[in-house]
C-alpha positions as CSV (number, residue, x, y, z in Angstrom):
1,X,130.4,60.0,104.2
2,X,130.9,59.6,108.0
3,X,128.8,61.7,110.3
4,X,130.3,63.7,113.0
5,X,127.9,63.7,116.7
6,X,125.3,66.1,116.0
7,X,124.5,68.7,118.4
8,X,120.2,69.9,118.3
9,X,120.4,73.6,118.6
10,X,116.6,73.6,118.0
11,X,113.2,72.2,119.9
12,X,111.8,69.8,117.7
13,X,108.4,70.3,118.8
14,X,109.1,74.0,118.1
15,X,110.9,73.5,114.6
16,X,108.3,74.6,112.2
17,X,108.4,76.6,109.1
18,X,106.8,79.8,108.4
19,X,105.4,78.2,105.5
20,X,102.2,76.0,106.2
21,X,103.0,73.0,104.3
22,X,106.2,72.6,106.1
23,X,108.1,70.9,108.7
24,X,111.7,71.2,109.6
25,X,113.4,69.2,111.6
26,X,116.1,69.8,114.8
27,X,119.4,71.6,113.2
28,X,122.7,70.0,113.6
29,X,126.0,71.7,113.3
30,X,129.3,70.0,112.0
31,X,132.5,70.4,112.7
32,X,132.9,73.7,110.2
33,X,130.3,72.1,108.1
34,X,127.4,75.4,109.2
35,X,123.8,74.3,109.8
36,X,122.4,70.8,108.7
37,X,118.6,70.3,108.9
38,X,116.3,67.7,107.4
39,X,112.6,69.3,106.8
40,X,109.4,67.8,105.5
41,X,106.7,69.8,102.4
42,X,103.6,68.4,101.4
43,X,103.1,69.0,98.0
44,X,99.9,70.1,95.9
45,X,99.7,66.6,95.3
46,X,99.2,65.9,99.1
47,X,102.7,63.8,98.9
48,X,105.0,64.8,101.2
49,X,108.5,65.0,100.1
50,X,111.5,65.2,102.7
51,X,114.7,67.1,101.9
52,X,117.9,68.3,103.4
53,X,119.3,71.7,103.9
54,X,122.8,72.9,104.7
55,X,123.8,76.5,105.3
56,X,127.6,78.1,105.8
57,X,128.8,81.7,106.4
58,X,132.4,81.7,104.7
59,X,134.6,85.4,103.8
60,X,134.9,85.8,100.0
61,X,136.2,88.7,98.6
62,X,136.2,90.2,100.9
63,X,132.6,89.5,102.8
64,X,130.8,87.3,104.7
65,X,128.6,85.3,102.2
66,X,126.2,82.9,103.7
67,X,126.3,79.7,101.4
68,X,123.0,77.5,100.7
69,X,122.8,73.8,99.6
70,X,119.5,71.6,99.1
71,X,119.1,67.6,98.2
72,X,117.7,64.8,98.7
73,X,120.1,63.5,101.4
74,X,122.3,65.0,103.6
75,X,125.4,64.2,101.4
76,X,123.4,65.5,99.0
77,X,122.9,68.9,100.5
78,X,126.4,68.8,101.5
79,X,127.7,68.5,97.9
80,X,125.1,71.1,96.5
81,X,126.8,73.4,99.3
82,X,130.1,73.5,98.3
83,X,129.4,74.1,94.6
84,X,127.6,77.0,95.2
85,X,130.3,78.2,97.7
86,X,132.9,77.4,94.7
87,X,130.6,79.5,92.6
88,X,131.0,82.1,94.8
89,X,134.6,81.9,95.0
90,X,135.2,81.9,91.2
91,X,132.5,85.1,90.7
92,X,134.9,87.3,93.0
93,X,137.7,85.8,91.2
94,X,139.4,84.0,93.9
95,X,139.6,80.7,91.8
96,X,139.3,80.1,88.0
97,X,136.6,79.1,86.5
98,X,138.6,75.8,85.1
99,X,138.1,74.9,88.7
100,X,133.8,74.3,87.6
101,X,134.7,71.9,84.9
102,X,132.9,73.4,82.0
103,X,132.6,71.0,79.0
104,X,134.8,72.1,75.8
105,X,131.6,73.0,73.8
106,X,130.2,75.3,76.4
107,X,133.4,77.1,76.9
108,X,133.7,78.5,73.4
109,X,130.1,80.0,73.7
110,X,130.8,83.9,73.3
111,X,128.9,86.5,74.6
112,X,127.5,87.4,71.4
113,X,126.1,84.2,71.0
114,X,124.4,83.9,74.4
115,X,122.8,87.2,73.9
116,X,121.4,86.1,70.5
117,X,120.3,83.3,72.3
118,X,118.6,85.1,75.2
119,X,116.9,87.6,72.1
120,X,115.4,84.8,70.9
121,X,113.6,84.0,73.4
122,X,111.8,87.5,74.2
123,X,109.0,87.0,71.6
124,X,106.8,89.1,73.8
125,X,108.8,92.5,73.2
126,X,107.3,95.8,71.5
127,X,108.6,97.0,68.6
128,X,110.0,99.9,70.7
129,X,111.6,98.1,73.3
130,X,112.8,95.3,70.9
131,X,114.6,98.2,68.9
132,X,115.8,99.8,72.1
133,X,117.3,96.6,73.3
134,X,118.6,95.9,69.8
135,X,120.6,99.5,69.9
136,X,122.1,99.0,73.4
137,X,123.1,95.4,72.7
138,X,124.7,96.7,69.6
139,X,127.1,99.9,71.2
140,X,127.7,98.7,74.5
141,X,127.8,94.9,74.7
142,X,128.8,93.8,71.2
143,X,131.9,95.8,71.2
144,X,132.8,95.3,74.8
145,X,132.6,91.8,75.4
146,X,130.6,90.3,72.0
147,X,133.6,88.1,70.5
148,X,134.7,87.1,74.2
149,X,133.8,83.3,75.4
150,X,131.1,83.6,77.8
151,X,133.2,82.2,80.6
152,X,136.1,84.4,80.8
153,X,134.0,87.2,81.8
154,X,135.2,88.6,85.0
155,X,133.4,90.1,87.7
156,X,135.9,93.0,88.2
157,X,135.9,93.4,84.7
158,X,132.4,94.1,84.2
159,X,132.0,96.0,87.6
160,X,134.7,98.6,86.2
161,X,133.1,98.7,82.7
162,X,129.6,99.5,84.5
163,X,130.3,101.7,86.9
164,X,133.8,103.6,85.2
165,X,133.9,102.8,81.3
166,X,130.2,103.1,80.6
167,X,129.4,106.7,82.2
168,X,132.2,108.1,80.5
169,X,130.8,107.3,77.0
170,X,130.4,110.5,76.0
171,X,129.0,112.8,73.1
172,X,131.0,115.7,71.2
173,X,129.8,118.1,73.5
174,X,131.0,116.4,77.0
175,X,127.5,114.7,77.4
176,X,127.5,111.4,78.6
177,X,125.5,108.7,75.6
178,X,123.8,106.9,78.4
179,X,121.6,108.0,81.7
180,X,121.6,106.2,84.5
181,X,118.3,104.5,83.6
182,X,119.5,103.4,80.3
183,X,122.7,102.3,82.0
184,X,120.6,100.0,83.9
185,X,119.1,98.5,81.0
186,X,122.6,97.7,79.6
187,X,123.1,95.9,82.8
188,X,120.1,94.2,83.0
189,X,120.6,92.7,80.0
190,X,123.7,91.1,79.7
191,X,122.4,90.0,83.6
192,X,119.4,88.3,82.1
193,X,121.8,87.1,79.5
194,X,123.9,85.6,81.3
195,X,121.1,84.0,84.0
196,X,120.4,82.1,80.9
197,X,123.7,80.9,79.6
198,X,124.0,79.6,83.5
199,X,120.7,77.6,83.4
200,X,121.6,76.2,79.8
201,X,125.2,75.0,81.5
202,X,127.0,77.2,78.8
203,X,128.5,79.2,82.6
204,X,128.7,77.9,85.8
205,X,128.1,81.4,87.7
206,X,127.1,84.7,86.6
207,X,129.6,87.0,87.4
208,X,127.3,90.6,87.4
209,X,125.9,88.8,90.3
210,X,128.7,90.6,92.3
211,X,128.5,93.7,90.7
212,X,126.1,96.2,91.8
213,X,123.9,97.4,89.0
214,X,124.0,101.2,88.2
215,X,122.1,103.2,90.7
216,X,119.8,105.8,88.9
217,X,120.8,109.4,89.2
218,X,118.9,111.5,91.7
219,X,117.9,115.1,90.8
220,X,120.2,117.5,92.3
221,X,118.6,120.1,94.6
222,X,119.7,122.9,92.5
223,X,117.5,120.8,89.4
224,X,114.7,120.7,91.8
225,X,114.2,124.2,92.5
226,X,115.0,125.0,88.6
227,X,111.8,122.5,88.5
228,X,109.8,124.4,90.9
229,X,110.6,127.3,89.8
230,X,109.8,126.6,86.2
231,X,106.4,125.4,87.2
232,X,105.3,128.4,88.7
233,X,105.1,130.4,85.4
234,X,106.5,128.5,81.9
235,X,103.0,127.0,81.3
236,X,101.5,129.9,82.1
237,X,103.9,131.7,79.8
238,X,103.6,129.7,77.2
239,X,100.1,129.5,77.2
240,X,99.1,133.0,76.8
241,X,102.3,133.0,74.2
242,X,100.0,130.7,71.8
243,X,96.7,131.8,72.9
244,X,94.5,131.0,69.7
245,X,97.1,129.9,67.5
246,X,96.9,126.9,65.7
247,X,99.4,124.9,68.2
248,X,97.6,126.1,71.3
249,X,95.8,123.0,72.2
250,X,98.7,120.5,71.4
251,X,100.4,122.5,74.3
252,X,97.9,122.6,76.6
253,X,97.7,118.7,76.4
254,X,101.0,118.8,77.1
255,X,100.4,120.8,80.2
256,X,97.2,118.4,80.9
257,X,99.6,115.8,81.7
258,X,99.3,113.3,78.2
259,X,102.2,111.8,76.8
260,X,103.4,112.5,73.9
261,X,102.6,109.3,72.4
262,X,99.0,109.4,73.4
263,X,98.3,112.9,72.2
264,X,99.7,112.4,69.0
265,X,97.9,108.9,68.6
266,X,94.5,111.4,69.5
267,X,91.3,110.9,67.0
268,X,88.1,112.2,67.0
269,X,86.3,109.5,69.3
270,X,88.6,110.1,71.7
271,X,87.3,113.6,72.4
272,X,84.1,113.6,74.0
273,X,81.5,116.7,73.9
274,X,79.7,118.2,77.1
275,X,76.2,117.0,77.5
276,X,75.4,120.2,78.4
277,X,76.7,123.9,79.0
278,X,78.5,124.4,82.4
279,X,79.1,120.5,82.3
280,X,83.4,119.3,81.6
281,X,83.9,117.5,78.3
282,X,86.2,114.3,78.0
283,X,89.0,113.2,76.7
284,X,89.6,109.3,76.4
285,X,93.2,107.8,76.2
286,X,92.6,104.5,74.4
287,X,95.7,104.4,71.7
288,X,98.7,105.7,71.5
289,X,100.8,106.4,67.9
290,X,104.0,105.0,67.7
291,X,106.4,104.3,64.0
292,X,108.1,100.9,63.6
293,X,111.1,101.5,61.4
294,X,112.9,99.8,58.9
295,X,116.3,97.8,59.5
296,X,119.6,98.4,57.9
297,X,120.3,96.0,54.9
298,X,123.6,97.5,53.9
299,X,127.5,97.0,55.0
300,X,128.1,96.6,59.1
301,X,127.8,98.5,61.8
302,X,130.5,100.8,62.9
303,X,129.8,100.8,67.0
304,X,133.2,103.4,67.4
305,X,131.7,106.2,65.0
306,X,127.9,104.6,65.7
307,X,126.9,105.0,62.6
308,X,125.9,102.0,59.3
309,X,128.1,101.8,56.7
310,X,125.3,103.9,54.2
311,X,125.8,106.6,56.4
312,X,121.8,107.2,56.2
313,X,118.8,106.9,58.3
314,X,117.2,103.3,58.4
315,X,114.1,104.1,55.8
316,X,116.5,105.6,53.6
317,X,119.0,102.6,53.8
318,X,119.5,101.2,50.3
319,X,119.2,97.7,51.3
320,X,116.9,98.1,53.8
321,X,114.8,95.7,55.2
322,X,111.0,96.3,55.9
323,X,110.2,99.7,55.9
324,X,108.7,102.4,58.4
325,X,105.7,102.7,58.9
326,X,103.3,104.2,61.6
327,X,100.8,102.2,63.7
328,X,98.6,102.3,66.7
329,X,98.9,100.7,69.6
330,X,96.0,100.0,71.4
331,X,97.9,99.3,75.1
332,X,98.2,102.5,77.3
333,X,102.1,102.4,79.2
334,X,100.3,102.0,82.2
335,X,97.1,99.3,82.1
336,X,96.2,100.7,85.8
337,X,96.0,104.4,84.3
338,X,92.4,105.8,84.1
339,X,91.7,106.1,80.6
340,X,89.5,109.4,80.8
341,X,90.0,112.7,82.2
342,X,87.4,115.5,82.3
343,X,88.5,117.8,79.3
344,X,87.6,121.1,81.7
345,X,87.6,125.0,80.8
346,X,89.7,126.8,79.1
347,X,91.2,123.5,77.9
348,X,88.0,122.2,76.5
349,X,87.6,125.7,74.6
350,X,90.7,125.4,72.8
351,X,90.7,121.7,71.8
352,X,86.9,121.7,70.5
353,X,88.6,125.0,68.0
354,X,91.1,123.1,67.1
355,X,88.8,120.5,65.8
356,X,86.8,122.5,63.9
357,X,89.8,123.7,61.6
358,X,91.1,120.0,61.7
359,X,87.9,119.0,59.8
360,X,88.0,122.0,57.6
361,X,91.7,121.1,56.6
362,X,90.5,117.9,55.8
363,X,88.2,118.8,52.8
364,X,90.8,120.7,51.5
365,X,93.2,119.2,48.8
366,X,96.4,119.9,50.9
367,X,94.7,116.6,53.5
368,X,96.3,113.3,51.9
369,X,95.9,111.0,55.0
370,X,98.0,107.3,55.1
371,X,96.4,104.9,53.7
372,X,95.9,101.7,56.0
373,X,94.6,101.8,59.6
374,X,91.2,104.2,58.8
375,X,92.4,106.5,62.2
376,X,94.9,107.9,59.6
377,X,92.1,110.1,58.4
378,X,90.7,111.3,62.2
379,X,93.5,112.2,63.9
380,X,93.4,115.7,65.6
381,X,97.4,116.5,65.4
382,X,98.8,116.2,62.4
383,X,101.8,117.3,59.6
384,X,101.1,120.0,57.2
385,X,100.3,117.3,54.1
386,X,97.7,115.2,56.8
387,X,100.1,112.8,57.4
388,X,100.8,111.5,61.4
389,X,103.0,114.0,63.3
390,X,106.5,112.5,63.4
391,X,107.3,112.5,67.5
392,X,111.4,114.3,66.0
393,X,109.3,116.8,64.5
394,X,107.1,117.4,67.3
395,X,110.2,118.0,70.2
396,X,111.3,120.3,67.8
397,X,108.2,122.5,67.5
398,X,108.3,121.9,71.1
399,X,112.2,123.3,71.9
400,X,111.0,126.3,69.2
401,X,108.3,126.8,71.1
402,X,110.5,127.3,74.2
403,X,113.3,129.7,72.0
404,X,110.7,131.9,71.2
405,X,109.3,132.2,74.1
406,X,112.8,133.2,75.7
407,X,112.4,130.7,78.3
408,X,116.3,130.3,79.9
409,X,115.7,127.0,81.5
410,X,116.2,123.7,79.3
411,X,112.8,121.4,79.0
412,X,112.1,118.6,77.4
413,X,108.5,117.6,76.0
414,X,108.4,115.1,78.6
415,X,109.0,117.5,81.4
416,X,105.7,119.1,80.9
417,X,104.4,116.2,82.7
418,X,106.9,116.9,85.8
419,X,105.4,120.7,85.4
420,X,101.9,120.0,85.6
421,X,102.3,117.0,88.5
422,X,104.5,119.4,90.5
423,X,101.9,122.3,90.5
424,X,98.9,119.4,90.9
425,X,101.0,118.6,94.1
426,X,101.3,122.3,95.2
427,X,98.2,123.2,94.6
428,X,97.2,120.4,97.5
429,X,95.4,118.3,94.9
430,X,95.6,114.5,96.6
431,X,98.0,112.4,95.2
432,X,95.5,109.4,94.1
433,X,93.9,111.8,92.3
434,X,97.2,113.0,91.0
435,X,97.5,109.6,89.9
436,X,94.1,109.2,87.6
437,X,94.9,112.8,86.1
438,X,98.6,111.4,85.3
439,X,97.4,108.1,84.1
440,X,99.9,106.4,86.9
441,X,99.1,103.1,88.5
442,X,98.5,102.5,92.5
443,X,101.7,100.2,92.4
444,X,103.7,102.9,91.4
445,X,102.3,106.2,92.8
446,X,104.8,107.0,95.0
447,X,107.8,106.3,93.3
448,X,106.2,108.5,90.3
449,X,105.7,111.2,93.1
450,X,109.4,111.3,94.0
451,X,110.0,111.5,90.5
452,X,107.7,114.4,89.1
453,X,106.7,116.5,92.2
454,X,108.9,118.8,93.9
455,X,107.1,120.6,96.7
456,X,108.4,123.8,98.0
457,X,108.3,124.7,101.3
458,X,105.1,127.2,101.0
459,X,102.7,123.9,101.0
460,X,103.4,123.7,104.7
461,X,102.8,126.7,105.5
462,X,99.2,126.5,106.8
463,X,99.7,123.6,108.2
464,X,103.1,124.6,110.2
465,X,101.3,127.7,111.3
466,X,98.3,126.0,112.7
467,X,101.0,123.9,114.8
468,X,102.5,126.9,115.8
469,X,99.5,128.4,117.2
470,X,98.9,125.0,119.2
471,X,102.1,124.7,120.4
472,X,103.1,128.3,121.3
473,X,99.0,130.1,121.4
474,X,100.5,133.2,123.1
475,X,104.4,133.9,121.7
476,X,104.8,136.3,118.3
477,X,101.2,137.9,119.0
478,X,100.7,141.5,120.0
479,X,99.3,142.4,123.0
């Protein structure tokens, strides 16, 4: 290829990266070609390797999308360029993507297939998330795009199902099936899916990568003061409500900030005595309890009326495979989360009762513990037979709970949490200690502050008063 003059739009004594190990050199503009620009790296190795760069800002779809190109010569980074411009062009849909070449095999890869694919390769999951992927894969990509060759998905196409077709999946009752944080999962997904099928040349471009991914749904003001408002009296309500009942200290763990998972994973060692009177006890988060069920062996899936072809749940599946089973998981959500809390009056009170008729129940014939994992037999919350407390059964001691105690506003389990950080944060409490009470890590303290606290304006009021005396030391006083 013939080069046009070039024109140095840079000092070469001042051309250097912000990167240590490298070294660019002066810039060089082409007629409509953008920027051109050799640069220099040295390598780990202490090699240094020399490579070329060329950069564009074109309109596509719409925008101004700055194209990139790197190789080993200037041709090179030339060529590199306008592929990735051509990508460009065929993810907004302004060209076919005929126009990339794709080899016949690749081409009659369907979505279903490169999802499989990408599965297969996430041999780090949990059980939970593993099953959670498994169920959004199957409703929302299988039947949407599943027997569809990977590389006639369009971007306008998936930017409508996304943003328009997937909110509107909705229950019976008007309810949509997905949140906006699950929606995000769905995308992530087929994006990670797809990322792969690209790198494995089964797709040339990934078309989501012009579709904005589901932005998560921010709590309405009037859901913030119901919030609020809640926290200034349903725990106490429901507190005194169950004062010395049986139940009492599974709630007030609720209110202590523990998820549910932790508290109902709780056993004996994880509840540590006062040395002394006056002195807080402790209670150590080191497991959490968690139930891997069984699959469906029987008939197909029916992603319309979501539902298996046995019309039953998983462990009662008459070809099903595995079975359920509970386990511990030694891993707390958040490995920066301080694993104990001081277990402090009247908390400590209630749980050290609750104990005590735990180890009375189990002497009694009624205790028949799961065999297994020895915890089984030490765990502080359990069913009526001894058995682990099935986290279904629990919400719905939980919404009972709430029935009877007349509360109007709807709560789940989990909002206890955003009740007991929101009056943390009103009562002035510092937010890093917030985050050791909460078991949140440093990384993602103030994102979890947005989320759970919802100050009123009454925590400002010493503080804006003080400023008003500073500012203004004689108005609103009486002579």
């Amino acid at each position: 290829m013939a080069q046009a003059p070039t024109q140095p739009d840079d000092d070469p004594q001042a051309a250097v990266s912000k990167y240590a190990n490298r070294q660019r050199g002066p810039r060089t503009r082409r007629n409509g070609e953008g920027t051109l620009y050799e640069f220099t790296r040295t390598l780990s190795s202490g090699r240094v390797s020399t490579s070329w760069r060329a950069k564009r800002r074109v309109a596509i779809g719409g925008r101004t999308i700055r194209g990139a190109g790197q190789g080993p010569t200037s041709e090179a980074a030339l060529d590199s360029l306008e592929r990735n411009l051509l990508k460009q062009r065929v993810a907004f849909g302004e060209l076919s993507a005929d126009v990339l070449r794709l080899d016949e095999g690749p081409q009659a890869r369907t979505v279903a297939q490169c999802i499989a694919d990408w599965m297969a390769t996430k041999t780090d999951l949990s059980d939970e998330r593993r099953s959670g992927y498994e169920a959004k894969i199957r409703n929302y990509l299988l039947p949407a795009f599943g027997a569809k060759p990977v590389r006639l998905l369009d971007g306008e196409e998936l930017k409508d199902y996304f943003l328009t077709t997937l909110p509107n999946i909705r229950k019976p009752n008007g309810e949509p099936y997905l949140k906006s944080t699950a929606r995000r999962q769905v995308c992530f997904i087929l994006h990670a899916t797809l990322e792969q099928a690209v790198k494995h040349r089964h797709l040339n471009v990934n078309p989501l990568d012009v579709v904005d991914a589901p932005k998560r749904d921010k709590r309405t003001k009037k859901q913030e003061r119901t919030l609020n408002r809640a926290a200034q009296w349903v725990p106490q309500h429901l507190l005194e409500l169950i004062q010395g009942q049986e139940d009492e200290a599974r709630w007030m763990f609720a209110f202590y900030g523990r998820r549910q998972s932790e508290v109902l994973g709780l056993t004996d060692e994880c509840i540590v005595p006062r040395a002394r009177a006056g002195e807080p006890g402790k209670v150590v988060i080191q497991q959490q309890l968690l139930h891997r069920s069984a699959k469906y062996g029987y008939g197909e899936y029916d992603s319309r009326a979501r539902r298996w072809a046995c019309g039953r749940q998983a462990d009662r599946c008459p070809e099903k495979i595995g079975r359920g089973e509970f386990y511990f998981k030694d891993v707390l959500k958040t490995e920066d989360g301080d694993r104990e809390v001081p277990l402090v009056e009247p908390f400590y009170t209630a749980v050290m009762e609750h104990i005590e008729r735990q180890r009375a129940f189990r002497e009694s014939e009624a205790f028949v513990p799961l065999d297994g994992d020895e915890r089984f037999g030490r765990l502080l919350f359990t069913s009526r037979h001894g058995t682990p407390k099935r986290h279904q059964n629990d919400r719905a001691a939980w919404h009972k709970l709430l029935d009877d105690a007349e509360v109007p506003t709807a709560l789940r389990l989990h909002d206890a949490r955003h009740l007991a950080a929101t009056m943390l944060f009103e009562m002035g409490v510092q937010p890093e200690k917030i985050m050791l009470i909460m078991g949140w890590s440093p990384q993602t303290l103030q994102e979890m502050l947005k989320n759970y606290a919802h100050p009123s304006s009454d925590i400002l009021r010493v503080d804006m008063e003080a400023y008003g005396r500073r500012i203004m030391p004689g108005r609103g006083r009486s002579s």
